[in-house]
PyMOL Python script that loads the backbone (N, CA, C, O; Angstrom):
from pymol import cmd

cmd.read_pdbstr("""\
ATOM      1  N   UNK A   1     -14.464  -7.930   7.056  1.00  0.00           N
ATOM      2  CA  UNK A   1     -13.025  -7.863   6.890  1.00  0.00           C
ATOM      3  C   UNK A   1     -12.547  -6.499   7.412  1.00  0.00           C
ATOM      4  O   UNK A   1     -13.171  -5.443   7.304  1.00  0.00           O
ATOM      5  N   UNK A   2     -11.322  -6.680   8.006  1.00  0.00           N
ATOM      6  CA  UNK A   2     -11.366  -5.679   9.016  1.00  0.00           C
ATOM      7  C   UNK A   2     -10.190  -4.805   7.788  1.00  0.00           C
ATOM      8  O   UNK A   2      -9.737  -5.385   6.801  1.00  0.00           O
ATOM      9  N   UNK A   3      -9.899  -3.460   8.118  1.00  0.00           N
ATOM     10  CA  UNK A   3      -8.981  -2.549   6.975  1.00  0.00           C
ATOM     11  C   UNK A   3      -7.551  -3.123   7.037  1.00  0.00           C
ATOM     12  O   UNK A   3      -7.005  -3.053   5.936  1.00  0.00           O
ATOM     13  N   UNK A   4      -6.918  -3.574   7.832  1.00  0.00           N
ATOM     14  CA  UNK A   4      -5.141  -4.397   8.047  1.00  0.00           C
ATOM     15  C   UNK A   4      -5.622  -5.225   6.755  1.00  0.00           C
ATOM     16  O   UNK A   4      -5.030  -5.028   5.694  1.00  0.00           O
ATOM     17  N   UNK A   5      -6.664  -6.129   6.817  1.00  0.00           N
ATOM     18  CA  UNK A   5      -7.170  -7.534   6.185  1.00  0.00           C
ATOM     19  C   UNK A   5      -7.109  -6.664   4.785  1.00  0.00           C
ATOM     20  O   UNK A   5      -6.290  -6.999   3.929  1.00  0.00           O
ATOM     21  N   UNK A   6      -7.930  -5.616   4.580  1.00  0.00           N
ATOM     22  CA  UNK A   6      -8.025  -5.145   3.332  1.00  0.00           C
ATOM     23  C   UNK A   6      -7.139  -4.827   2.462  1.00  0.00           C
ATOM     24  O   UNK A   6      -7.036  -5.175   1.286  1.00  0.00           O
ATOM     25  N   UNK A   7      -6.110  -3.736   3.478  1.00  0.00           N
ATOM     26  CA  UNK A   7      -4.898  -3.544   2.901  1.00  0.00           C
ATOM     27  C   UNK A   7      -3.777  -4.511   2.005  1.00  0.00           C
ATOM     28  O   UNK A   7      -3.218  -4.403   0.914  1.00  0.00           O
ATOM     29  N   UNK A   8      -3.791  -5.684   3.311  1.00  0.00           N
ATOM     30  CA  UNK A   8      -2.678  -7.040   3.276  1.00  0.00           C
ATOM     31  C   UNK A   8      -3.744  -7.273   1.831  1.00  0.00           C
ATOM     32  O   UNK A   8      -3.069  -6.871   0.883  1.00  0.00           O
ATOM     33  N   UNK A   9      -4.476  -7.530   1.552  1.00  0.00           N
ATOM     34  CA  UNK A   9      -5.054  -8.019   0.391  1.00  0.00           C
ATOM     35  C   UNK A   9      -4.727  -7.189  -0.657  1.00  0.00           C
ATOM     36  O   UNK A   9      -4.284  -7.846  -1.599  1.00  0.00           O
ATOM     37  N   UNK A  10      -4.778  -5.758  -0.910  1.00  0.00           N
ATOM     38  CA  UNK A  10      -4.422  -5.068  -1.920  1.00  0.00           C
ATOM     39  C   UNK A  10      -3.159  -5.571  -2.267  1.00  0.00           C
ATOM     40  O   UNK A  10      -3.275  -6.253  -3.285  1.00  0.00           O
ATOM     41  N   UNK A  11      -1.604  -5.517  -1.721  1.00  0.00           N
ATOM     42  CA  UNK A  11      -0.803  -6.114  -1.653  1.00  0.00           C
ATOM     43  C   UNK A  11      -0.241  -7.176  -2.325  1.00  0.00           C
ATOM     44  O   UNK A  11       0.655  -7.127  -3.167  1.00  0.00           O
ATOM     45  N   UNK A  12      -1.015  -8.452  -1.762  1.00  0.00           N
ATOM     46  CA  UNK A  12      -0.762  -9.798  -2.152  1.00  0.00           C
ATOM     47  C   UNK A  12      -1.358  -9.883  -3.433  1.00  0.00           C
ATOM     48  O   UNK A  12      -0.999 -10.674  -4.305  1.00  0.00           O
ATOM     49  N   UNK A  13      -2.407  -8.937  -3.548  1.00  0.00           N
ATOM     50  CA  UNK A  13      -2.843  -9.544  -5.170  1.00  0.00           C
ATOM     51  C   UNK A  13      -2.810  -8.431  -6.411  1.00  0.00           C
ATOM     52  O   UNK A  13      -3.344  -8.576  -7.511  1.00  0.00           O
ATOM     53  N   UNK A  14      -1.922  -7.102  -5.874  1.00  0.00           N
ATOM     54  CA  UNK A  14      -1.123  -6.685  -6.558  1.00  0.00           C
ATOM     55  C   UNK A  14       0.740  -7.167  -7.150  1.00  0.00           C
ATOM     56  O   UNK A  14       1.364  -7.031  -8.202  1.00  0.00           O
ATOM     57  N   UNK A  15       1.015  -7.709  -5.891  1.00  0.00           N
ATOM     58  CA  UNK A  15       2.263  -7.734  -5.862  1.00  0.00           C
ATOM     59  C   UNK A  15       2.508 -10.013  -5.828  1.00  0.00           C
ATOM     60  O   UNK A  15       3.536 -10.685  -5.751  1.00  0.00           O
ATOM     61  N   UNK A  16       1.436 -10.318  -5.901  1.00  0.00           N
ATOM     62  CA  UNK A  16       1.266 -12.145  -5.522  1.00  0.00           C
ATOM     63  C   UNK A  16       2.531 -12.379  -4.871  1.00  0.00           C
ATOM     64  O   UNK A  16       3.584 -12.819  -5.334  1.00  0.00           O
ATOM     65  N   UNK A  17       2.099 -11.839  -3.212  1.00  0.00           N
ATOM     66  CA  UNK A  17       3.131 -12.569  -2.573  1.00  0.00           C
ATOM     67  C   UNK A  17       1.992 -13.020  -1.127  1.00  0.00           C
ATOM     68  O   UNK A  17       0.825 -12.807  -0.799  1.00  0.00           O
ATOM     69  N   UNK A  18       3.323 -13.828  -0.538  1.00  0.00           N
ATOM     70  CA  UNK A  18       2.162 -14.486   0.605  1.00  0.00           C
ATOM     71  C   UNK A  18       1.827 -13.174   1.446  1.00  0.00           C
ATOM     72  O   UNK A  18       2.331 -12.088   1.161  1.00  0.00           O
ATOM     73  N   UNK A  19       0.853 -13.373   2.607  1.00  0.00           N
ATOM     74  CA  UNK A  19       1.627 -12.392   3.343  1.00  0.00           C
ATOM     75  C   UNK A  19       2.061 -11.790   4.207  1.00  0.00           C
ATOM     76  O   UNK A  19       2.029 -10.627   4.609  1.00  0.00           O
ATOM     77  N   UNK A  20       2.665 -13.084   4.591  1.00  0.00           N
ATOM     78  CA  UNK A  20       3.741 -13.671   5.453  1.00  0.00           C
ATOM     79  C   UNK A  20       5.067 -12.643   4.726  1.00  0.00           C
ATOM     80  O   UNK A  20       6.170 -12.777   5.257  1.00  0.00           O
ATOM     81  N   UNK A  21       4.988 -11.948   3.900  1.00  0.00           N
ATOM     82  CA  UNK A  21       6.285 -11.550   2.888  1.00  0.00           C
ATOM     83  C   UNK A  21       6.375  -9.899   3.479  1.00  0.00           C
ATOM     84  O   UNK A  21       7.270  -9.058   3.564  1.00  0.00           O
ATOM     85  N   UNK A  22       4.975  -9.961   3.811  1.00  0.00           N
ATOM     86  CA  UNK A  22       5.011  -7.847   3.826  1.00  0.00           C
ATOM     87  C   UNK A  22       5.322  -7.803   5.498  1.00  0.00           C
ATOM     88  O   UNK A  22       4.884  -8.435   6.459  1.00  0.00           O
ATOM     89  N   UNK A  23       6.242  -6.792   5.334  1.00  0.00           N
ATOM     90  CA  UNK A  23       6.873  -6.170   6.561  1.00  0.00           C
ATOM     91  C   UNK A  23       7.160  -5.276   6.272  1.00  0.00           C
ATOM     92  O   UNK A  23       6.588  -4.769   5.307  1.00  0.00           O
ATOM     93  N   UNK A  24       8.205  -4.582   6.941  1.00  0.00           N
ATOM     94  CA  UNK A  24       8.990  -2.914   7.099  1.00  0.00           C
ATOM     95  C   UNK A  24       9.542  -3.795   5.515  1.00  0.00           C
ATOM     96  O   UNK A  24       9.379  -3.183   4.460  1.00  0.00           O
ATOM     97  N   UNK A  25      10.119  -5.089   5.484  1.00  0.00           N
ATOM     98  CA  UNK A  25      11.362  -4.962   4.331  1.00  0.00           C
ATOM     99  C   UNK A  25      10.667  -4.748   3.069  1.00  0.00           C
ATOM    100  O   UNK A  25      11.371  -4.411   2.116  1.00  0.00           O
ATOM    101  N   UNK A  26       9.600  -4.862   2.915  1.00  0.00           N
ATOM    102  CA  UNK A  26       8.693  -4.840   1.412  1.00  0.00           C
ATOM    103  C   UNK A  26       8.488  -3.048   1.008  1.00  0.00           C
ATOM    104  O   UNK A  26       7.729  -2.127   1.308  1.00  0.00           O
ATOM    105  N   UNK A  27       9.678  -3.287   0.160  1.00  0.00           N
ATOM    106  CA  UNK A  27       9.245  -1.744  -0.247  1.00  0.00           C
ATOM    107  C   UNK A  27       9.643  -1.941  -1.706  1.00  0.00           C
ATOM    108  O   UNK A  27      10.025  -3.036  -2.120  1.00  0.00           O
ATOM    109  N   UNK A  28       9.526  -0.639  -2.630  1.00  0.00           N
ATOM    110  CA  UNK A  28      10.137  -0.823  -3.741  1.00  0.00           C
ATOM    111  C   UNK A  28      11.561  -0.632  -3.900  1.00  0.00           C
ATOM    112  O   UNK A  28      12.161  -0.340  -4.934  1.00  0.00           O
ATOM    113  N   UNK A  29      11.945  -0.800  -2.936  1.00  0.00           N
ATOM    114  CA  UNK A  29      13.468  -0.752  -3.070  1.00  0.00           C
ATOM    115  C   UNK A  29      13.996  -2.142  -3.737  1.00  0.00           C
ATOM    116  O   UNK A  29      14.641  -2.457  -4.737  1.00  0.00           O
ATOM    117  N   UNK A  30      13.233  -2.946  -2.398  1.00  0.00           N
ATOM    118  CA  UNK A  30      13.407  -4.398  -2.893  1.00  0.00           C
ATOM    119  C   UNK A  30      12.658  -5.328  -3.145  1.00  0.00           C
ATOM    120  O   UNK A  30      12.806  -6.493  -2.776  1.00  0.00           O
ATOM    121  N   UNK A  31      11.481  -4.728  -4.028  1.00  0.00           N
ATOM    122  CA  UNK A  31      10.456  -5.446  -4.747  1.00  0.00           C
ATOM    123  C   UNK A  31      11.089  -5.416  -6.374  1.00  0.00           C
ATOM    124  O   UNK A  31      11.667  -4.356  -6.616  1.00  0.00           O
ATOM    125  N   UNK A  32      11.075  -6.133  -7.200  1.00  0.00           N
ATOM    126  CA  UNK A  32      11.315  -5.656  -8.280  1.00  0.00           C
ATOM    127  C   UNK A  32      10.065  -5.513  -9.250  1.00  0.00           C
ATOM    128  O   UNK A  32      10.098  -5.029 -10.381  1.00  0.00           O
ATOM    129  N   UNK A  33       9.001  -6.007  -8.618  1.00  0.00           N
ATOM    130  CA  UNK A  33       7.580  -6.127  -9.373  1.00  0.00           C
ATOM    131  C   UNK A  33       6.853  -4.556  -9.191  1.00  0.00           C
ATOM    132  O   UNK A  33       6.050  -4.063  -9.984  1.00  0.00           O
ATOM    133  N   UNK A  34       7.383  -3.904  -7.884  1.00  0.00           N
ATOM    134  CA  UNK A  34       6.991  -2.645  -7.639  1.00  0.00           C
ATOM    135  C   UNK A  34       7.335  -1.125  -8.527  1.00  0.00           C
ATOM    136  O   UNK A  34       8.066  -0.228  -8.107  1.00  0.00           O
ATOM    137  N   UNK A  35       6.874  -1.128  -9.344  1.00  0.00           N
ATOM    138  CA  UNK A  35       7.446  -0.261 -10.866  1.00  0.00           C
ATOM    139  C   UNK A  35       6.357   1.062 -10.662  1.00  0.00           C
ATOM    140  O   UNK A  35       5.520   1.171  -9.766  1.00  0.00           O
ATOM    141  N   UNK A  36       6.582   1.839 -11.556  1.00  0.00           N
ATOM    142  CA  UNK A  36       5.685   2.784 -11.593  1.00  0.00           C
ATOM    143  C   UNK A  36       4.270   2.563 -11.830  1.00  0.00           C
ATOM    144  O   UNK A  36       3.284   3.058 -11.282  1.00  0.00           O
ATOM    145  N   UNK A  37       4.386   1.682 -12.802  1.00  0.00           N
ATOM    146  CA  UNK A  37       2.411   0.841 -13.084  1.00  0.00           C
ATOM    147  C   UNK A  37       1.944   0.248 -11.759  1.00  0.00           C
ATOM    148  O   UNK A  37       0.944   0.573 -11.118  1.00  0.00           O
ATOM    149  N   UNK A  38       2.749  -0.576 -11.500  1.00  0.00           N
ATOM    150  CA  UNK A  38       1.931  -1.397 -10.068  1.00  0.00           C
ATOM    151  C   UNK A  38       2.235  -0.169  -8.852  1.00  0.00           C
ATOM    152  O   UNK A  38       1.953  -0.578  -7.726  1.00  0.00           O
ATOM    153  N   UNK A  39       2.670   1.009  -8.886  1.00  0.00           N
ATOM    154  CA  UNK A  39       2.888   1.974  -7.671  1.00  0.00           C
ATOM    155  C   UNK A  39       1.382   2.573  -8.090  1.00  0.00           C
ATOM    156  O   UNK A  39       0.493   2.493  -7.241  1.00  0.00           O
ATOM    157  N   UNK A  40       1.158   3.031  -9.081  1.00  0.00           N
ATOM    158  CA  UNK A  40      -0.161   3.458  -9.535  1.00  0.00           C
ATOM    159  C   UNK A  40      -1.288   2.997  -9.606  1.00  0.00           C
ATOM    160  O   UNK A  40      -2.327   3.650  -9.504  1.00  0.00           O
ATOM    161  N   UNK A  41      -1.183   1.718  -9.805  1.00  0.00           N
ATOM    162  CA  UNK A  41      -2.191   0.425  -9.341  1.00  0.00           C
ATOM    163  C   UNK A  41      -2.347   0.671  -7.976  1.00  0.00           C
ATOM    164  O   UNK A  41      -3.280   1.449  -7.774  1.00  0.00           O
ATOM    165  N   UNK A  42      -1.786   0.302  -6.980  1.00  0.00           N
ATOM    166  CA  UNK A  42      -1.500   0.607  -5.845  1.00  0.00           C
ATOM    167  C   UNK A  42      -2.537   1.369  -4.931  1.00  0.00           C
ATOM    168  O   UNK A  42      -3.487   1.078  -4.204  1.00  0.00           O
ATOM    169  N   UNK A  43      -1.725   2.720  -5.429  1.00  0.00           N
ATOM    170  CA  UNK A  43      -2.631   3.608  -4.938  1.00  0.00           C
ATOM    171  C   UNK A  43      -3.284   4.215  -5.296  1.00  0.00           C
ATOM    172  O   UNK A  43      -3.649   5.278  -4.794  1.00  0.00           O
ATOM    173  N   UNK A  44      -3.826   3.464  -6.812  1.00  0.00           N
ATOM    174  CA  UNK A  44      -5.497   4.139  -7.030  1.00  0.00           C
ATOM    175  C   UNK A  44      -6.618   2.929  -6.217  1.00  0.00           C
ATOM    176  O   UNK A  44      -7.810   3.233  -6.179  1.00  0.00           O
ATOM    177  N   UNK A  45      -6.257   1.860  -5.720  1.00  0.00           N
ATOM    178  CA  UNK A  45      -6.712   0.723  -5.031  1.00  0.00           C
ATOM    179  C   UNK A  45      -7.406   1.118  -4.212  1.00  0.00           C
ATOM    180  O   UNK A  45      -8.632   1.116  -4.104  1.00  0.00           O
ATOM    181  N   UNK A  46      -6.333   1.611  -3.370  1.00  0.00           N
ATOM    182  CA  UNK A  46      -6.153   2.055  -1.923  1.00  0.00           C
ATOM    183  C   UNK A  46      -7.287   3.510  -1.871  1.00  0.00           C
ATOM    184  O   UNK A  46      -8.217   3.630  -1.073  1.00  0.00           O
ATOM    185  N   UNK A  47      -6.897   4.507  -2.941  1.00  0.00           N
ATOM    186  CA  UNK A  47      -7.986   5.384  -2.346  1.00  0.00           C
ATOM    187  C   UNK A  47      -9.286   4.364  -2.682  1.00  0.00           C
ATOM    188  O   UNK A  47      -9.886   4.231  -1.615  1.00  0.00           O
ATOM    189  N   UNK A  48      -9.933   3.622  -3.698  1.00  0.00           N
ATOM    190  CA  UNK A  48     -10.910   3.551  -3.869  1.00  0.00           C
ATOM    191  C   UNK A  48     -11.377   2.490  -2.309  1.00  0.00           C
ATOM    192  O   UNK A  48     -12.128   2.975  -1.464  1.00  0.00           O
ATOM    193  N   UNK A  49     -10.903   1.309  -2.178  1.00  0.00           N
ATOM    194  CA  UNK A  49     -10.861   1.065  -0.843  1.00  0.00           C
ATOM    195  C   UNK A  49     -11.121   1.244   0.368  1.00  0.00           C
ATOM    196  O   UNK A  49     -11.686   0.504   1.174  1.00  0.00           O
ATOM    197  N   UNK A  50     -10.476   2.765   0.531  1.00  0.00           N
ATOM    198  CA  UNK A  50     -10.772   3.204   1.951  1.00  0.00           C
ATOM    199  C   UNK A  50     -10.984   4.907   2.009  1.00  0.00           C
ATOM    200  O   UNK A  50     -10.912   5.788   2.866  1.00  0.00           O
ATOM    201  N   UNK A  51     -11.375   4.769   0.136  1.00  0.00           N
ATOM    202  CA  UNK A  51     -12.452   6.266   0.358  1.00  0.00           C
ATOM    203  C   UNK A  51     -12.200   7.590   0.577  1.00  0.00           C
ATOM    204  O   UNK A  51     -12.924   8.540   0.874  1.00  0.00           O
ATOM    205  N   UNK A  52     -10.486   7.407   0.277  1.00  0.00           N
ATOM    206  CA  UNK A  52      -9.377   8.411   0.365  1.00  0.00           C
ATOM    207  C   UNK A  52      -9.239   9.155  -0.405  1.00  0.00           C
ATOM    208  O   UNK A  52     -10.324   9.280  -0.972  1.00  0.00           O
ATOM    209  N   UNK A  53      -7.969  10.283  -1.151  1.00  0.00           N
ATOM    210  CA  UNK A  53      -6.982  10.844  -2.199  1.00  0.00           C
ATOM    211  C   UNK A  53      -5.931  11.259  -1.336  1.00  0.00           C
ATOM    212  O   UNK A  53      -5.940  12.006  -0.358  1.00  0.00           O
ATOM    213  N   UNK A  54      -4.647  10.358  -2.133  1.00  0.00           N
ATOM    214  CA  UNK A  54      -3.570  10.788  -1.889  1.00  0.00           C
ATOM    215  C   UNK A  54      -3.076  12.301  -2.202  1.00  0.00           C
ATOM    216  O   UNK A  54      -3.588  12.752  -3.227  1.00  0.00           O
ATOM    217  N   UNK A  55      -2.473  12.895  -1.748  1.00  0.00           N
ATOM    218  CA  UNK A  55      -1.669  14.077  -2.217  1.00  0.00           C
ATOM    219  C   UNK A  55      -0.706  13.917  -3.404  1.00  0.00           C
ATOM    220  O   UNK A  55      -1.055  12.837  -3.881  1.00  0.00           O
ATOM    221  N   UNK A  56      -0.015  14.236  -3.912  1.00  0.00           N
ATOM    222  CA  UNK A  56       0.965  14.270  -4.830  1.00  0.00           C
ATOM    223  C   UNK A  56       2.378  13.505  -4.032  1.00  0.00           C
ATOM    224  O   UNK A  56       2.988  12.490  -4.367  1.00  0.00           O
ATOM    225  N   UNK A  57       2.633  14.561  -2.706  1.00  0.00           N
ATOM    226  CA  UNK A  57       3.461  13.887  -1.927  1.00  0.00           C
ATOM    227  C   UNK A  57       3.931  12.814  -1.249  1.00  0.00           C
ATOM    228  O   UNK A  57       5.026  12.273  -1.090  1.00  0.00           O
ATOM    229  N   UNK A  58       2.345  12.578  -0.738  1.00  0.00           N
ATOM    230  CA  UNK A  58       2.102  11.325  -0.148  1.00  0.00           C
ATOM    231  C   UNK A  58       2.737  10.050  -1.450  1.00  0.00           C
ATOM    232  O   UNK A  58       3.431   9.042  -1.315  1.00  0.00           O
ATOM    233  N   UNK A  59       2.140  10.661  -2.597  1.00  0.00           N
ATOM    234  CA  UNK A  59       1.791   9.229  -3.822  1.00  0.00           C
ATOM    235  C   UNK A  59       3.440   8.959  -3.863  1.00  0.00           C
ATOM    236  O   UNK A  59       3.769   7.781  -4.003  1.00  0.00           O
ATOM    237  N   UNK A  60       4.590  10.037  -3.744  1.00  0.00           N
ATOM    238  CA  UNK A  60       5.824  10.107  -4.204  1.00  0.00           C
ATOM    239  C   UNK A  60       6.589   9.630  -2.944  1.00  0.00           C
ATOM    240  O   UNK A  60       7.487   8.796  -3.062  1.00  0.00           O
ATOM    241  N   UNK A  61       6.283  10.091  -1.866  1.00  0.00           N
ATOM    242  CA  UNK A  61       6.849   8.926  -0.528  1.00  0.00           C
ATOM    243  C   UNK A  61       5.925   8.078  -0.193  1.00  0.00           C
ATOM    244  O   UNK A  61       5.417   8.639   0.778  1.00  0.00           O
ATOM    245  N   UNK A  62       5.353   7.076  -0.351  1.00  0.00           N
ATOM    246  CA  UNK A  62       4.966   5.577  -0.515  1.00  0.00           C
ATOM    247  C   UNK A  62       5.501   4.853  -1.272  1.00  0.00           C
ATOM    248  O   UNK A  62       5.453   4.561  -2.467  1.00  0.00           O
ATOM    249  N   UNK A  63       6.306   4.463   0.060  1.00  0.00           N
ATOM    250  CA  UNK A  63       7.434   3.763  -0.322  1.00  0.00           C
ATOM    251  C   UNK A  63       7.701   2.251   0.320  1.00  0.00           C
ATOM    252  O   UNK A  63       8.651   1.516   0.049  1.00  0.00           O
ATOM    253  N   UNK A  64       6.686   2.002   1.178  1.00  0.00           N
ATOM    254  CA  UNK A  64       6.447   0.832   1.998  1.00  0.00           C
ATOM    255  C   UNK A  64       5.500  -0.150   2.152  1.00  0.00           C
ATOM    256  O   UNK A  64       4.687   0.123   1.269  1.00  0.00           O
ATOM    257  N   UNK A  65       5.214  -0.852   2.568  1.00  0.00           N
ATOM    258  CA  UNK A  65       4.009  -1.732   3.042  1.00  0.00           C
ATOM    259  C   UNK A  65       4.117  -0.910   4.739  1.00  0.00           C
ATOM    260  O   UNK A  65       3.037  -0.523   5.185  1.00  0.00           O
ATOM    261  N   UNK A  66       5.100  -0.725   5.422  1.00  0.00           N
ATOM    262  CA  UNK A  66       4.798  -0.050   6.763  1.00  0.00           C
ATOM    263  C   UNK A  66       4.580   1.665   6.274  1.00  0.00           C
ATOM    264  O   UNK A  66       3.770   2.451   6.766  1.00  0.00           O
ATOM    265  N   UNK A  67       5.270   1.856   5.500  1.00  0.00           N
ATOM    266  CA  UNK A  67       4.971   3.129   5.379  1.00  0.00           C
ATOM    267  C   UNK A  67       3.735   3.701   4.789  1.00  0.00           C
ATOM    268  O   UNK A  67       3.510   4.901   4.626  1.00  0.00           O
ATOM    269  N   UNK A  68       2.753   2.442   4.408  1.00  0.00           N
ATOM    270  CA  UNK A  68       1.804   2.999   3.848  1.00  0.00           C
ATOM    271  C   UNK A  68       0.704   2.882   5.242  1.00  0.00           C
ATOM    272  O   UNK A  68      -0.297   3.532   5.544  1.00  0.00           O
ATOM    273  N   UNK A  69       1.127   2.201   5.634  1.00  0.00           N
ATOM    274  CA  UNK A  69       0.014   1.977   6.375  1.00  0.00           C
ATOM    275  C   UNK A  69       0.128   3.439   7.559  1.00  0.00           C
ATOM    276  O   UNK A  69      -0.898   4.095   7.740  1.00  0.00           O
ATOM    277  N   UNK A  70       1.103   3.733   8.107  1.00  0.00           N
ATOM    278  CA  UNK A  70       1.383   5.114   8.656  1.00  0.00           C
ATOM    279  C   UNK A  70       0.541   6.440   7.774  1.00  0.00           C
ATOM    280  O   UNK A  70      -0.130   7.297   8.349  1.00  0.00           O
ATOM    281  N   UNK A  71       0.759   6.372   6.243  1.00  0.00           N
ATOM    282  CA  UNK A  71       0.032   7.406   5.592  1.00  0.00           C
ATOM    283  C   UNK A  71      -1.381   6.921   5.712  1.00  0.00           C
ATOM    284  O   UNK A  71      -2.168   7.814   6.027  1.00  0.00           O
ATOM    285  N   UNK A  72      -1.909   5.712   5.536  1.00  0.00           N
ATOM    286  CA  UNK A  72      -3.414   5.835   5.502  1.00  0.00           C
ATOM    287  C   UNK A  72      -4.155   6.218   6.980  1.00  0.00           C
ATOM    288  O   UNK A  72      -5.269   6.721   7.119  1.00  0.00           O
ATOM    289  N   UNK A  73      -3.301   5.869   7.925  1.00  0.00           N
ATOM    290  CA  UNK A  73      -3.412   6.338   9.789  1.00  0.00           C
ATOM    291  C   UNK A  73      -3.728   7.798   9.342  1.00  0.00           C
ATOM    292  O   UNK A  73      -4.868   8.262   9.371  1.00  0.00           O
ATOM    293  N   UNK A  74      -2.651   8.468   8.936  1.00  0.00           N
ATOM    294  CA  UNK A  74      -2.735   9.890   8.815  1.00  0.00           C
ATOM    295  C   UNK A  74      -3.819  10.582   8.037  1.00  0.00           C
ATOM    296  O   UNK A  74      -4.070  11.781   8.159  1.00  0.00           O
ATOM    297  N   UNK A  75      -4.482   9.714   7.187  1.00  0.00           N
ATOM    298  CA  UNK A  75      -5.638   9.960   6.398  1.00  0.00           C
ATOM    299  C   UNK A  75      -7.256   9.606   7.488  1.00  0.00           C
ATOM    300  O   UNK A  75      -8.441   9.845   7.255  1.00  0.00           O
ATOM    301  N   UNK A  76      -6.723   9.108   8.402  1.00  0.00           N
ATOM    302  CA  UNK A  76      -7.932   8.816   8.981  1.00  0.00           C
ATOM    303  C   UNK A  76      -8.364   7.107   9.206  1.00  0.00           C
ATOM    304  O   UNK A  76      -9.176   6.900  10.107  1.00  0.00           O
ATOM    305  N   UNK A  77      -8.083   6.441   8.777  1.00  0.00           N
ATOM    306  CA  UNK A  77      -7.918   5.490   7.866  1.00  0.00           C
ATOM    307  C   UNK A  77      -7.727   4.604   9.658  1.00  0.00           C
ATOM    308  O   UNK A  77      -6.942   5.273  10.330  1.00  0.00           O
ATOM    309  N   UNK A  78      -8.172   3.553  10.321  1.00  0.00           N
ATOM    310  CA  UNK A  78      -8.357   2.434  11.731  1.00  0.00           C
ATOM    311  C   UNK A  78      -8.058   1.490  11.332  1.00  0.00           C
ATOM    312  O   UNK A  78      -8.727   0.840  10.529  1.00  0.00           O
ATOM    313  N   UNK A  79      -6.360   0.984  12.049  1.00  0.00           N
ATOM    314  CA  UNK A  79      -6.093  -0.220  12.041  1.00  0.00           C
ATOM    315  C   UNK A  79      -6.076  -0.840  12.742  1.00  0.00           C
ATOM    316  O   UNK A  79      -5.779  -2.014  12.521  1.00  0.00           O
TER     317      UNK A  79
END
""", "prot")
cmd.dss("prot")
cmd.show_as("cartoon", "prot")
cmd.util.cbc("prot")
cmd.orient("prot")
């Protein structure tokens, strides 16, 4: 399973959507399931996953399904 595959999976079975659903528009703006617990869920996932640690900053702008995937690029992280 390639890391896009991994990611899209954190996602869908954090957030149970298809995912056909995640784009630029999937953020917590207009998720309402996306709360502080499932933001923390999230991205303790994600480092364990792909072997990461977020910054403080990073954790506080992740704010996207595109925007995350831009921060994990920046971590090193091949999509």
């Amino acid at each position: 399973m390639g890391n896009l595959e991994k990611y899209r999976d954190i996602f869908t079975q954090l957030f149970h959507v298809n995912p056909k659903n995640l784009d630029s528009e999937f953020s917590f703006k207009n998720i309402d399931e996306w709360n502080s617990i499932t933001h923390m869920a999230l991205i303790s996932e994600l480092e364990d996953t792909f072997g990461i640690m977020f910054e403080t900053d990073e954790i506080l702008h992740f704010a996207s399904y595109t925007n995350g995937i831009r921060l994990l690029k920046e971590k090193g992280v091949e999509f």
